[in-house]
DRENDO-1510 file (C-alpha; in Angstrom, 1 decimal, always signed):
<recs>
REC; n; res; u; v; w
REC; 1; UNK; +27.0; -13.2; +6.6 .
REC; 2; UNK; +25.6; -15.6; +9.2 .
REC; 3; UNK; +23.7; -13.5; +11.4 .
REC; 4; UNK; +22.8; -9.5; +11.9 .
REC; 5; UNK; +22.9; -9.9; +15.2 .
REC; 6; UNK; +26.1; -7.9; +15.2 .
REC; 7; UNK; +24.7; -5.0; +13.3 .
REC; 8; UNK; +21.7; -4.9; +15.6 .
REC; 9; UNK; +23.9; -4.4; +18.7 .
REC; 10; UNK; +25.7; -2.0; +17.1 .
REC; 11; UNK; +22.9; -0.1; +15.9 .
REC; 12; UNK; +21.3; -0.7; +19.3 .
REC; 13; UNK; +24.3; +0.7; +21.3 .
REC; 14; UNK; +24.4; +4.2; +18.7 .
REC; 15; UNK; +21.2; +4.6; +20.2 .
REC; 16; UNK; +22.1; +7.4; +22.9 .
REC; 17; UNK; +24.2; +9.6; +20.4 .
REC; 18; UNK; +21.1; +10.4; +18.3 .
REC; 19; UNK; +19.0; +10.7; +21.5 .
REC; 20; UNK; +21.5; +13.3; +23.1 .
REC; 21; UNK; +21.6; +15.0; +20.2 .
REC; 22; UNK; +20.2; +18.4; +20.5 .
REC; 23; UNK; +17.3; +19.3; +18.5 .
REC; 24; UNK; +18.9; +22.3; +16.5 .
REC; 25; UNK; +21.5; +19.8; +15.0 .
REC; 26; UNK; +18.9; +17.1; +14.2 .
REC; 27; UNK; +17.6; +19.8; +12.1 .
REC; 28; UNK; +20.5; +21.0; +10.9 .
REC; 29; UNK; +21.6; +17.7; +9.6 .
REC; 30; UNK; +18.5; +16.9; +8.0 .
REC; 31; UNK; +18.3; +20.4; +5.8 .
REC; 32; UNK; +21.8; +19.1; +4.9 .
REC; 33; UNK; +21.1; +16.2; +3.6 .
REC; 34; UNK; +18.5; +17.4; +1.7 .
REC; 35; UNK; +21.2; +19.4; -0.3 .
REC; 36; UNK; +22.9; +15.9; -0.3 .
REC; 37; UNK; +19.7; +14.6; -2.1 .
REC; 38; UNK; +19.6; +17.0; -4.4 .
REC; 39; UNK; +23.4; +16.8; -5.3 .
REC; 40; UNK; +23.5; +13.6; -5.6 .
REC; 41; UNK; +20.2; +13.1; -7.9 .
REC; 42; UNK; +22.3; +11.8; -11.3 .
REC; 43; UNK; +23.7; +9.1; -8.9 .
REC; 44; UNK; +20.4; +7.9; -7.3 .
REC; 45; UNK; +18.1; +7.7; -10.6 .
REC; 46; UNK; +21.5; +5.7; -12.0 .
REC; 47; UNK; +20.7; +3.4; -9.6 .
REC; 48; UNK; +17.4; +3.6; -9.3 .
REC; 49; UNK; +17.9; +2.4; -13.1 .
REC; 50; UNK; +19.2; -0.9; -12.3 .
REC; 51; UNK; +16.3; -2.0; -10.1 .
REC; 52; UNK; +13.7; -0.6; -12.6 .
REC; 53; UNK; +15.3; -2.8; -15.4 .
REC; 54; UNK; +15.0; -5.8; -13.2 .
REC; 55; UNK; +11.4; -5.4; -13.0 .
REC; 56; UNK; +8.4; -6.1; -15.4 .
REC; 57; UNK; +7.0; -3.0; -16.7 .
REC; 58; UNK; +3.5; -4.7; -16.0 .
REC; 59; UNK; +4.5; -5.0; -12.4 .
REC; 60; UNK; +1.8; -2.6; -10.2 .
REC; 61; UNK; +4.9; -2.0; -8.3 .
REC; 62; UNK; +7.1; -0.2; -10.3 .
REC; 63; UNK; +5.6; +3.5; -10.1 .
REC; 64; UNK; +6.2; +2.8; -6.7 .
REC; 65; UNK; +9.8; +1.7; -7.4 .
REC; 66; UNK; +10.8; +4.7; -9.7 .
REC; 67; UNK; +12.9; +7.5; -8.6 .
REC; 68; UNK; +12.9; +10.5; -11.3 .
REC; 69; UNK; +14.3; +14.2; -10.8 .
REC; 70; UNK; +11.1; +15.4; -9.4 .
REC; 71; UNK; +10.4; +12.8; -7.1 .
REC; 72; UNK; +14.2; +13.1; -5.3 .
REC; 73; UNK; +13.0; +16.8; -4.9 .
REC; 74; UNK; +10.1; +15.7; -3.0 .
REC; 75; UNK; +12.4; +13.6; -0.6 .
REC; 76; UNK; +14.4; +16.5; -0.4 .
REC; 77; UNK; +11.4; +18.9; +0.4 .
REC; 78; UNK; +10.3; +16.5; +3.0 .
REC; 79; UNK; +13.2; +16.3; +4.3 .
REC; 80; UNK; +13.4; +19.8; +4.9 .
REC; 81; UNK; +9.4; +20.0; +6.4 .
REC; 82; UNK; +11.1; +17.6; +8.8 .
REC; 83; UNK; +13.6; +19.8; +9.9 .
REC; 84; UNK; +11.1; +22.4; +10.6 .
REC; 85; UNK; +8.4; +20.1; +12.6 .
REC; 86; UNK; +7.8; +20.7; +16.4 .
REC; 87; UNK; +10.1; +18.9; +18.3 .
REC; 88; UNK; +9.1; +15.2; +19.2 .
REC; 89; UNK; +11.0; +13.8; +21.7 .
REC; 90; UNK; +12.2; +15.9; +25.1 .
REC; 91; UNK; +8.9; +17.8; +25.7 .
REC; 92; UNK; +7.3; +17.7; +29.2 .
REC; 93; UNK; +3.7; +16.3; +28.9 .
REC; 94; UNK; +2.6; +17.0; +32.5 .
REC; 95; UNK; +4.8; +18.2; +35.7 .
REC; 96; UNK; +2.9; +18.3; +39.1 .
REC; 97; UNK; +4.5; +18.3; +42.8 .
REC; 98; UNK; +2.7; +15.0; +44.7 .
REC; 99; UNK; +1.2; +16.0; +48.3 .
REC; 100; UNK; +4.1; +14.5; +50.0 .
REC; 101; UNK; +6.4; +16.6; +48.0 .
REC; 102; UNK; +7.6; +14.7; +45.0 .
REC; 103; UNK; +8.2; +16.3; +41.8 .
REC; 104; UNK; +6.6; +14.1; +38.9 .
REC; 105; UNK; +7.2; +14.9; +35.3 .
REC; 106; UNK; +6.1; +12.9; +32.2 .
REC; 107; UNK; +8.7; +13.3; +29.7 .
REC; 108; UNK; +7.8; +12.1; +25.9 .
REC; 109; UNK; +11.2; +10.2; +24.9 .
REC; 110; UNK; +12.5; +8.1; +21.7 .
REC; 111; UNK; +11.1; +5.0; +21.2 .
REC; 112; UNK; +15.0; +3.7; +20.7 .
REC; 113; UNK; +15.9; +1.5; +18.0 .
REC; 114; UNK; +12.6; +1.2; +14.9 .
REC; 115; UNK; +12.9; -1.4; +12.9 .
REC; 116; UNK; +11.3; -1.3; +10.0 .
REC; 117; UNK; +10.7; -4.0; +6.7 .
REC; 118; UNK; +9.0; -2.6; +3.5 .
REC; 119; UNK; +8.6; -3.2; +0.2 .
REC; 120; UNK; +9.9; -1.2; -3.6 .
REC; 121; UNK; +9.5; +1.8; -2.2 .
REC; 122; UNK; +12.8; +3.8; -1.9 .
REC; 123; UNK; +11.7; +6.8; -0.6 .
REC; 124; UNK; +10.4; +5.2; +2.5 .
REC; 125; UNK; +14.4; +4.5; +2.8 .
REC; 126; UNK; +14.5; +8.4; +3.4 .
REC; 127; UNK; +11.7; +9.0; +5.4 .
REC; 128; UNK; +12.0; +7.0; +8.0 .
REC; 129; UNK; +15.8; +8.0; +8.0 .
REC; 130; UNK; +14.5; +11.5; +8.6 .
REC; 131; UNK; +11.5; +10.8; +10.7 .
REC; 132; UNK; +13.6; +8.8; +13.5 .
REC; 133; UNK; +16.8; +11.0; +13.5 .
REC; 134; UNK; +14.2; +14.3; +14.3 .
REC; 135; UNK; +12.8; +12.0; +16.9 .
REC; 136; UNK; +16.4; +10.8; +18.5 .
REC; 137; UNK; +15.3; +7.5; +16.9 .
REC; 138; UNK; +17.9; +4.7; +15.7 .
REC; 139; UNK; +16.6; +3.3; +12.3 .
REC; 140; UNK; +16.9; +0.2; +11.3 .
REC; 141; UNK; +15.7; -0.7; +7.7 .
REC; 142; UNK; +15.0; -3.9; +5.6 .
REC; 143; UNK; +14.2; -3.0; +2.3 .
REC; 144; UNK; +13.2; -5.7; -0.8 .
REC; 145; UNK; +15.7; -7.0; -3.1 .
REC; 146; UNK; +13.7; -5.1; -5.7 .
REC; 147; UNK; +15.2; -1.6; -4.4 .
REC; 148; UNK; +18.5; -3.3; -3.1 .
REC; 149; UNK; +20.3; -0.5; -5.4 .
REC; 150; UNK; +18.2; +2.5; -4.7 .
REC; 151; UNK; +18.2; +1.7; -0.9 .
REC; 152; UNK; +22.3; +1.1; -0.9 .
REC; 153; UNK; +22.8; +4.5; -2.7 .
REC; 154; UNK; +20.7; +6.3; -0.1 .
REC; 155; UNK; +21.8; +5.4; +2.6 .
REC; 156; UNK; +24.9; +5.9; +1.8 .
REC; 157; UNK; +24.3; +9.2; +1.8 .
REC; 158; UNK; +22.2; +9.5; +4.5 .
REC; 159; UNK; +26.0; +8.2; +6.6 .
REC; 160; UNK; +28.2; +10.7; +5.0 .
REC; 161; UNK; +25.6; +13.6; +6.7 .
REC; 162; UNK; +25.7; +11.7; +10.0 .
REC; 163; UNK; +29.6; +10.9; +9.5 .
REC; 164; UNK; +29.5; +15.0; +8.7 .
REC; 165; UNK; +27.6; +15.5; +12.2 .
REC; 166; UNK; +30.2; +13.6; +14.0 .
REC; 167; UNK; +27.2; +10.1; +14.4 .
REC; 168; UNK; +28.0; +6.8; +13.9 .
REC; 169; UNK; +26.3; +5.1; +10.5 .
REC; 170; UNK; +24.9; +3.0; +12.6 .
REC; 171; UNK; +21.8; +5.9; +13.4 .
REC; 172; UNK; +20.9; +4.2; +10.1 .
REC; 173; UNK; +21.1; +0.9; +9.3 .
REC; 174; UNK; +20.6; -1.1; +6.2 .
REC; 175; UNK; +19.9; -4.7; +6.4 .
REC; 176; UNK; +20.7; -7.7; +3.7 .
REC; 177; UNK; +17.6; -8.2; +2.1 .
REC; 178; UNK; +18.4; -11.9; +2.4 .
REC; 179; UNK; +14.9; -13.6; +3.5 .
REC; 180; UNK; +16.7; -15.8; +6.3 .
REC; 181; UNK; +17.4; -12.5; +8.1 .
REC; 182; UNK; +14.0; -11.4; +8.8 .
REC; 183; UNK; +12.8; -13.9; +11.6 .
REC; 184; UNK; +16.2; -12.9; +13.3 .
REC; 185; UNK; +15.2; -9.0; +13.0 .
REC; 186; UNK; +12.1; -9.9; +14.3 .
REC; 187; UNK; +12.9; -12.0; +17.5 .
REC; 188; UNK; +15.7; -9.7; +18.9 .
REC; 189; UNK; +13.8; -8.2; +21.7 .
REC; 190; UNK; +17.7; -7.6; +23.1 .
REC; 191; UNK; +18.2; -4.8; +20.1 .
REC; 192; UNK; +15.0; -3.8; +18.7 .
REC; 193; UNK; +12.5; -1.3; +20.6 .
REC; 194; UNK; +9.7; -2.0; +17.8 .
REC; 195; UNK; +8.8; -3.5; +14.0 .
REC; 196; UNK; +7.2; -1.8; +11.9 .
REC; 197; UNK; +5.6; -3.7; +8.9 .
REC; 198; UNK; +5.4; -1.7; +5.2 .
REC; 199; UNK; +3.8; -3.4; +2.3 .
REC; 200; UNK; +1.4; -6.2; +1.4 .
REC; 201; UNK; -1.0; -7.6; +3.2 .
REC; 202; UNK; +1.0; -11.2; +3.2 .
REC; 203; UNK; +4.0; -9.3; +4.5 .
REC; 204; UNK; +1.9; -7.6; +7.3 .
REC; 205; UNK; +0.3; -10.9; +8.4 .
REC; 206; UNK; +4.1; -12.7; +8.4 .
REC; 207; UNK; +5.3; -9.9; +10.8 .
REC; 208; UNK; +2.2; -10.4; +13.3 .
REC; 209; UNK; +2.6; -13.7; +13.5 .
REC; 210; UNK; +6.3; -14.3; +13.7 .
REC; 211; UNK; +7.5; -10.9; +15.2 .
REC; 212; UNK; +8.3; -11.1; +19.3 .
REC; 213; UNK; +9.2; -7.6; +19.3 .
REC; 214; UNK; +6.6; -5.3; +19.6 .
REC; 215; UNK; +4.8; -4.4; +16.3 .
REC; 216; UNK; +2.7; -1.7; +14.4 .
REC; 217; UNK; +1.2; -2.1; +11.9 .
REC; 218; UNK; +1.1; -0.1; +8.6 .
REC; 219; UNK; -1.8; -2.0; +6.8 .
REC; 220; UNK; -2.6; -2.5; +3.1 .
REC; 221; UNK; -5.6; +0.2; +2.1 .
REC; 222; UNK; -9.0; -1.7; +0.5 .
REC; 223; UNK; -10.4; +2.0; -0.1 .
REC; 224; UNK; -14.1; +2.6; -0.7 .
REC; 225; UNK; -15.9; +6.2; -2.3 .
REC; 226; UNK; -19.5; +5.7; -1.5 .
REC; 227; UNK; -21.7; +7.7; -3.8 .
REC; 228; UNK; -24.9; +9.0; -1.6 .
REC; 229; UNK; -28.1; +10.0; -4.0 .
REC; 230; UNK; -27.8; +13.3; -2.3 .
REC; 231; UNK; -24.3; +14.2; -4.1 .
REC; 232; UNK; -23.7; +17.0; -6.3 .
REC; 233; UNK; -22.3; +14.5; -9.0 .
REC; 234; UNK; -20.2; +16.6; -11.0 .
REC; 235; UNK; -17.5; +17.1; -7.5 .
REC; 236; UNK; -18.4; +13.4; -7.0 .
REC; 237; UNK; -17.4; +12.3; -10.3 .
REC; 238; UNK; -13.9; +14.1; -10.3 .
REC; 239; UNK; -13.0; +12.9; -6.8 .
REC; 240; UNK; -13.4; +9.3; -7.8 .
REC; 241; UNK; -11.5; +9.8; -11.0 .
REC; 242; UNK; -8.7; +11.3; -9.0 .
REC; 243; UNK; -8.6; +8.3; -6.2 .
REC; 244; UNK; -8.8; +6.2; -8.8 .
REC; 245; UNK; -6.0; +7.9; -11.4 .
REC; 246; UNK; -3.9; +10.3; -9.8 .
REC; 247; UNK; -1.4; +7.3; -8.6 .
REC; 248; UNK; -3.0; +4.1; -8.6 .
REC; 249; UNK; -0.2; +2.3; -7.5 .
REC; 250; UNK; -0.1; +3.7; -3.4 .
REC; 251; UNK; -2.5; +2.9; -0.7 .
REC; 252; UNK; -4.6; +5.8; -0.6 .
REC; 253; UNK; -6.0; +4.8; -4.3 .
REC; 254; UNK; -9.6; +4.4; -4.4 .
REC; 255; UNK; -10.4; +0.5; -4.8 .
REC; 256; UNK; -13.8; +0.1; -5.1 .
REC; 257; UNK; -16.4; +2.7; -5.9 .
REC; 258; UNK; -20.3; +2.3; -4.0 .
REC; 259; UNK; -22.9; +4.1; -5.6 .
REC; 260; UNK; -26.5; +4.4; -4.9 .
REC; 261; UNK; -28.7; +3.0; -7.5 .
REC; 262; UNK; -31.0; +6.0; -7.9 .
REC; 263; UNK; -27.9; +8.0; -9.0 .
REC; 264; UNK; -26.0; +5.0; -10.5 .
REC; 265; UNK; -26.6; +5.6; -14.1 .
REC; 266; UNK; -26.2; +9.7; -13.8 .
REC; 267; UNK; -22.1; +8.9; -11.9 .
REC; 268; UNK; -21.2; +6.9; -14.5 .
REC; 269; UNK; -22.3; +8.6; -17.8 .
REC; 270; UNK; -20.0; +11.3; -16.3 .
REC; 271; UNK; -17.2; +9.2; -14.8 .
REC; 272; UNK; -16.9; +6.6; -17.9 .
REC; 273; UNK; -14.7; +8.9; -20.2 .
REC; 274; UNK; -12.2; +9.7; -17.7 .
REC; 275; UNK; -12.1; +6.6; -16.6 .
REC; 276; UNK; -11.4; +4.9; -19.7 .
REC; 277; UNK; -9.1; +7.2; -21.3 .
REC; 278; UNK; -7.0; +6.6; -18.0 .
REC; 279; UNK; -7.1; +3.3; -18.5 .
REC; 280; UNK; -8.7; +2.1; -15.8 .
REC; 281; UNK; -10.2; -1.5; -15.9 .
REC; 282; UNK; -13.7; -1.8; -13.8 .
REC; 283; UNK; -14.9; -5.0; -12.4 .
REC; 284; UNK; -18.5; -4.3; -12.5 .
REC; 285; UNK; -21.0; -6.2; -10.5 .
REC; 286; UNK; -24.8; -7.7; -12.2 .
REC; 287; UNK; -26.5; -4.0; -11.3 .
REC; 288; UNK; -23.5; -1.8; -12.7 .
REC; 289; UNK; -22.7; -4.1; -15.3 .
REC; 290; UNK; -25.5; -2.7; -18.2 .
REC; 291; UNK; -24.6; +1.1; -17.3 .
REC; 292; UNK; -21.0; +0.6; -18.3 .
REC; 293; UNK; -22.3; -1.3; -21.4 .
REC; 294; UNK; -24.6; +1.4; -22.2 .
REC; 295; UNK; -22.0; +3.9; -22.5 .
REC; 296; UNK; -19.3; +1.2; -24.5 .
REC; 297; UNK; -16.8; +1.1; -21.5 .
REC; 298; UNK; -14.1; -1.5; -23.6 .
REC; 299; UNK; -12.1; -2.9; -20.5 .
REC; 300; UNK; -15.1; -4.0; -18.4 .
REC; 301; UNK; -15.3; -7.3; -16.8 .
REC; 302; UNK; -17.6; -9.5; -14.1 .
REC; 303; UNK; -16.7; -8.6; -11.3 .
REC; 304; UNK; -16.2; -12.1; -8.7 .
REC; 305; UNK; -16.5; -12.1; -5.2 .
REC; 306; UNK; -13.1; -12.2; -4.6 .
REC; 307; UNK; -13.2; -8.5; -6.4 .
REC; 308; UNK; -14.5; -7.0; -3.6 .
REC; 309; UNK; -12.2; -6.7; -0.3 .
REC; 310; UNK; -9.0; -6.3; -2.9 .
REC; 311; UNK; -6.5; -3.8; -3.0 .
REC; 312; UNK; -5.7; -3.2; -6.7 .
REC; 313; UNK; -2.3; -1.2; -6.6 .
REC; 314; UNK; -3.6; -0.9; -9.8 .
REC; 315; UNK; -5.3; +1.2; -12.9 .
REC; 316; UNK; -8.8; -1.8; -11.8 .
REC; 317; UNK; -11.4; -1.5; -9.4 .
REC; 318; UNK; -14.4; -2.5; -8.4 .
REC; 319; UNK; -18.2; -0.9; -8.7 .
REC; 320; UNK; -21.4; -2.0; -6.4 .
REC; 321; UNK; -24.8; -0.6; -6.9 .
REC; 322; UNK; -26.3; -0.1; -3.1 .
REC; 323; UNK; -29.5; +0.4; -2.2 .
REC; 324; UNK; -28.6; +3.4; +0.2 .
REC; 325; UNK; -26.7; +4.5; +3.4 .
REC; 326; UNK; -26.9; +1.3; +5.2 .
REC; 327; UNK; -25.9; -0.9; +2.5 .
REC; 328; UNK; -22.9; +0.6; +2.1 .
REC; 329; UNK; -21.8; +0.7; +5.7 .
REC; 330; UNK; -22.4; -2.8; +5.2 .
REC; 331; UNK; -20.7; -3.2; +2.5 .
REC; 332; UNK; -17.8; -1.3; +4.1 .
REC; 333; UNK; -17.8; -3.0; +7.6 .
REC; 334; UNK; -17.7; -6.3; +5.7 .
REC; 335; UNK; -14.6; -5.6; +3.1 .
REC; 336; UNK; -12.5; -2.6; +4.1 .
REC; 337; UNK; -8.9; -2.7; +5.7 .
REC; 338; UNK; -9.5; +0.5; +7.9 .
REC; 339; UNK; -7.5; +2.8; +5.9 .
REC; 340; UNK; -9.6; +5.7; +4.2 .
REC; 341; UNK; -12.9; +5.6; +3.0 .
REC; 342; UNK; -14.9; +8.8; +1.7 .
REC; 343; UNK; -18.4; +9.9; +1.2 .
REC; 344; UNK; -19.7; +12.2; -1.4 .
REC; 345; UNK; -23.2; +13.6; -0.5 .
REC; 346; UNK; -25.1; +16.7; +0.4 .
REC; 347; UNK; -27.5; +15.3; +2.7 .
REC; 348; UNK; -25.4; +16.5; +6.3 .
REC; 349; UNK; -26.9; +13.9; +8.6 .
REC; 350; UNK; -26.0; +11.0; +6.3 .
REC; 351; UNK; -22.6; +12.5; +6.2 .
REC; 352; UNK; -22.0; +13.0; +10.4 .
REC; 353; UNK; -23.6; +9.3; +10.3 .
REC; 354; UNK; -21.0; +8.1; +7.6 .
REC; 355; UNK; -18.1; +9.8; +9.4 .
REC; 356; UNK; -19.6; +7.9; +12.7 .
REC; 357; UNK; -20.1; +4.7; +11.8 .
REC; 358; UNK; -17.4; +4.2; +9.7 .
REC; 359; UNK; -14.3; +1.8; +11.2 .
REC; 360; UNK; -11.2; +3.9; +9.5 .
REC; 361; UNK; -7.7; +5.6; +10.5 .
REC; 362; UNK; -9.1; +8.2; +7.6 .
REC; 363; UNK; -12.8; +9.3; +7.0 .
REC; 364; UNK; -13.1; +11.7; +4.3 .
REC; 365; UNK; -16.7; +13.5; +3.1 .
REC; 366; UNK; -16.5; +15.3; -0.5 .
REC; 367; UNK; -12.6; +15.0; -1.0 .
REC; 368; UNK; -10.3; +12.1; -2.5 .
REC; 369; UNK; -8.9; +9.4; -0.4 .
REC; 370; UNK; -5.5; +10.8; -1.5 .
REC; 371; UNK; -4.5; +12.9; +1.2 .
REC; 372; UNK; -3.9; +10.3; +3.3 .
REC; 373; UNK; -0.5; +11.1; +3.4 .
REC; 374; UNK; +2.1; +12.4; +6.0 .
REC; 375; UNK; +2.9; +15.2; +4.1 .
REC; 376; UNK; -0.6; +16.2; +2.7 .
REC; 377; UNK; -1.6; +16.0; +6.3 .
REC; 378; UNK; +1.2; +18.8; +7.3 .
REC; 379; UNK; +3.7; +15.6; +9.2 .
REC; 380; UNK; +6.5; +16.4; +7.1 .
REC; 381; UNK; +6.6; +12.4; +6.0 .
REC; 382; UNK; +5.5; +9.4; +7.4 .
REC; 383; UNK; +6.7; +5.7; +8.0 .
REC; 384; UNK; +3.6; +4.2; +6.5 .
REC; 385; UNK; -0.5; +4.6; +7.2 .
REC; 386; UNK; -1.1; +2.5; +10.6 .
REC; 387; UNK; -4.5; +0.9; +10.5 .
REC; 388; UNK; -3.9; -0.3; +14.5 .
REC; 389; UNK; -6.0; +1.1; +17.0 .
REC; 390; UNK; -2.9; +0.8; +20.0 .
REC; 391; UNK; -0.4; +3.6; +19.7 .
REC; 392; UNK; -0.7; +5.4; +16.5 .
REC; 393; UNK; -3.4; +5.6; +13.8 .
REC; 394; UNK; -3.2; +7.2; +10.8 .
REC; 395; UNK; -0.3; +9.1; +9.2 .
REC; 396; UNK; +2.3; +7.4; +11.6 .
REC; 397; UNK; +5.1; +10.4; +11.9 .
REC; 398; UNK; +7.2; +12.7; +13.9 .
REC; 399; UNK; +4.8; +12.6; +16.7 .
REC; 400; UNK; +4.2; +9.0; +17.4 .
REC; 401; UNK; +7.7; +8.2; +17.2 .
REC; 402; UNK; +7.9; +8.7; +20.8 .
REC; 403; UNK; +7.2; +6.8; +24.0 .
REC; 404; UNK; +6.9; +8.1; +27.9 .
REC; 405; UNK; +9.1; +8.0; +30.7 .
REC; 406; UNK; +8.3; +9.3; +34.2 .
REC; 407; UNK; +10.8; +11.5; +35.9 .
REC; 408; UNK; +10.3; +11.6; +40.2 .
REC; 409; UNK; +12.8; +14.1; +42.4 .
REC; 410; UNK; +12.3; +13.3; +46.1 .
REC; 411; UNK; +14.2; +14.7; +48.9 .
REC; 412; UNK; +14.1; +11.2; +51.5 .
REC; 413; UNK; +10.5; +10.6; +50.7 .
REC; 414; UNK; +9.8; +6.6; +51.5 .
REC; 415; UNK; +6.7; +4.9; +51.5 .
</recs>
């Protein structure tokens, strides 16, 4: 293949079938390919197989990459929370009759064709299938050659339910993952309504700078806990273990913990055990450094600069000893990506000043950074965690999926 400029016009002109489409058999179709999804689960982890054996078991990525029974059912479930989500697209944001008689109405409409370029993660391949059918989207994906077998399979299926629904498979469109195809994806302001970036930090920073399309971004996560003196320790202790363990591998994962130094010693006597039997590797800095050796933590290391700022996607993080609120807001202004970052304290005016001050799409007091998460948040699924200020922040879902167009009936009015 020489160009996907074809493909994109095709996908492009499918683009008022799925629009039209009325909102009953959008869900209809996506509760049945959930049962597709679920039928067809031997087939997908088959598949799933031959990309997992092309990749190094050390590889952060490959949690991230693996398709088991259970985590198809999740697609499937998601699927089906999709279905059942408040319409997106169609609804009448404001209606109002002008003095000289005009009838205005702001309808929220698809954005049209999404194009979006991630990374090992095959389950993205069916959420954003779902997310932009519900929203009378056309998708247009580009997954990595890492998943190229996972991603094939899927879609697949995802066209015999819009084959059964009487759509074109070009509602959902899989791209080569050939590397000379993405500056074409993202210059083709003729078929492409918006890019939207999924993955590493390199990959985010290619799309900004190359796309002409517009873009949104779904940013890496550098995620902080800060530890406040006035925490009740024991709920602090297992909500960094869980950010930390849980799934280290997503973007929600707690990458660096901040603890004050008054309560330094106390965190990690209880934190250390967990910790270690998880795994975990901690890049300590000078204060933290004697507390972990006090309490014989074996995979400890000198933490460099270059520690801090860094998303791990791993069973590593960092630790700072602060000196108090300030510092770490500091420390947090200076090194986070604007994803999540958490508090745990007591003290209620340092937490309404954390939740204030803090630059975030997510601010969390006394809970793990975890739930940031389209369907933790109640949004069914999500096309990635947008760390943009234009648009959509957050959980990017059903409900930003959507643009405006005004509607005006006259009756001869000129001006």
């Amino acid at each position: 293949m020489e160009t996907i400029l074809p493909l994109l016009e095709k996908a492009s002109a499918s683009a008022p079938q799925i629009s039209r489409m009325p909102d009953a058999e959008k869900s209809a179709l996506l509760q049945f390919l959930a049962k597709s999804i679920i039928a067809h689960t031997d087939l997908i982890v088959e598949e799933n197989a031959k990309d997992l054996a092309k990749m190094d078991d050390n590889d952060p990525k490959k949690d991230r990459l693996m398709l088991n029974p259970m985590r198809i059912h999740d697609l499937a479930d998601g699927l089906n929370q999709v279905a059942k989500l408040p319409v997106a697209s169609g609804k009448i944001l404001l209606e109002t009759t002008l003095p000289n008689g005009l009838i205005l109405k702001k309808l929220a409409v698809p954005l049209g064709v999404v194009g979006v370029i991630f990374e090992s993660r095959p389950n993205v391949t069916v959420d954003i299938s779902a997310l932009c059918i519900r929203s009378g989207n056309v998708a247009v994906l580009r997954g990595g050659s890492d998943a190229a077998c996972s991603n094939e399979v899927l879609v697949s299926i995802v066209h015999k339910a819009l084959a059964a629904f009487g759509l074109p498979p070009e509602v959902v469109t899989l791209l080569p993952t050939d590397r000379k195809f993405v500056q074409e994806l993202l210059t083709a302001t003729r078929f492409v309504d918006v890019i939207i970036p999924r993955g590493s930090g390199s990959l985010i920073q290619f799309v900004r700078q190359n796309a002409l399309v517009p873009t949104i971004e779904t940013g890496a996560g550098v995620v902080h806990t800060y530890v406040h003196q006035s925490a009740d320790l024991d709920k602090a202790a297992a909500i960094v273990v869980n950010a930390k363990v849980s799934r280290p591998s997503v973007c929600n994962a707690l990458d660096c913990l901040l603890v004050d130094d008054v309560v330094a010693w106390p965190l990690i006597e209880k934190v250390a055990a967990e910790l270690e039997k998880s795994g975990v590797g901690v890049y300590a800095d000078h204060e933290s450094w004697p507390l972990f050796e006090k309490v014989q933590f074996k995979n400890l290391h000198r933490a460099k600069p270059e520690d801090f700022g860094k998303e791990w996607l791993s069973l590593n993080m960092s630790v700072k000893v602060v000196t108090g609120l300030d510092d770490a807001l500091t420390h947090i202004a200076n090194y986070s990506s604007r994803h999540s970052e958490a508090i745990a304290a007591q003290d209620q005016v340092v937490i309404d000043h954390f939740l204030q001050t803090v630059d975030a799409a997510a601010v969390y007091a006394n809970a793990s950074t975890r739930f940031t998460d389209g369907g933790e948040f109640g949004l069914g699924a999500e096309i990635g965690i947008s760390t943009q200020k234009l648009h959509a922040r957050g959980p990017f879902a059903l409900e930003k999926l959507v643009t405006e167009k005004w509607v005006v009936v006259g009756d001869g009015q000129i001006r």
